[in-house]
N, C-alpha and C positions, 0 to 999 in steps of 0.2 A: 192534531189528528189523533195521537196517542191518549188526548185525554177526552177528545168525545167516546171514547172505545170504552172509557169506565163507567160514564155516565153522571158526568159530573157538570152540572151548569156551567153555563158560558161564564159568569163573572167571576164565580170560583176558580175555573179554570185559566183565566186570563190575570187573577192574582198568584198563581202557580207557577204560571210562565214567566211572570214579569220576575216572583222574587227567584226563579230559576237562571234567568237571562242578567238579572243582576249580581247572582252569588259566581256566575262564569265569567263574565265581564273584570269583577272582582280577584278572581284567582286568576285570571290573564293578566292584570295590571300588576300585582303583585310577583310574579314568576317575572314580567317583563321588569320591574324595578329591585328582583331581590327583597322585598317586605318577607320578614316571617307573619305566620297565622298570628303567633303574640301579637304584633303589633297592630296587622290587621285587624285585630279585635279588638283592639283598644281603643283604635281610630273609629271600630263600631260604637262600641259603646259608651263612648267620650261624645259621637254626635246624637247618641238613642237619648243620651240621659241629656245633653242641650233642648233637642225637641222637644222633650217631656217636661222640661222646665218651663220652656216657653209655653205649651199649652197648658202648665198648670198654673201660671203666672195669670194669661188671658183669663184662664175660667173663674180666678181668684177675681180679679179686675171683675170681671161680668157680674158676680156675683155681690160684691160693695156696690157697684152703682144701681142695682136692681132694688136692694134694700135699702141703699139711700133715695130712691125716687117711691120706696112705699112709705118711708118715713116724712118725708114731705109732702107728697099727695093728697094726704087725710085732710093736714092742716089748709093747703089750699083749696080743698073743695069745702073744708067748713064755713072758711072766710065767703066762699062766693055763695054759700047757702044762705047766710042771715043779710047780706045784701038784696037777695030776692024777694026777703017778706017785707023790706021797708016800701 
């Protein structure tokens, strides 16, 4: 409600809420277990830089197969080229 009053798109909005609902969730689990923010942070940033790994992993990956299927490509449509004119 507070933040259609600004004038800020729905999806915007609904990423606001969610990392808002997540950093509260957060500081109630923490108060309930005793975590300092140190650590809490650390457990952020120990799974920010995992996920980042992994998606730079995949993109690396996506990217060798894409250029090993240009590298091979060429050759197999040459091959089927000079079969056509016999």
């Amino acid at each position: 409600m507070l933040l259609s009053l600004l004038k800020i798109r729905k999806k915007t909005s609904s990423v606001i809420t969610g990392i808002l609902i997540g950093a509260a969730c957060l500081w109630g689990v923490s108060m309930w277990q005793d975590i300092t923010p140190r650590q809490l942070f650390n457990l952020f940033l120990g799974s920010f830089l995992l996920i980042l790994g992994i998606m730079l992993m995949a993109g690396l990956l996506i990217f060798v197969i894409k250029m090993l299927a240009k590298l091979i490509r060429p050759k197999s449509s040459q091959d089927t080229a000079g079969d056509d004119k016999l």
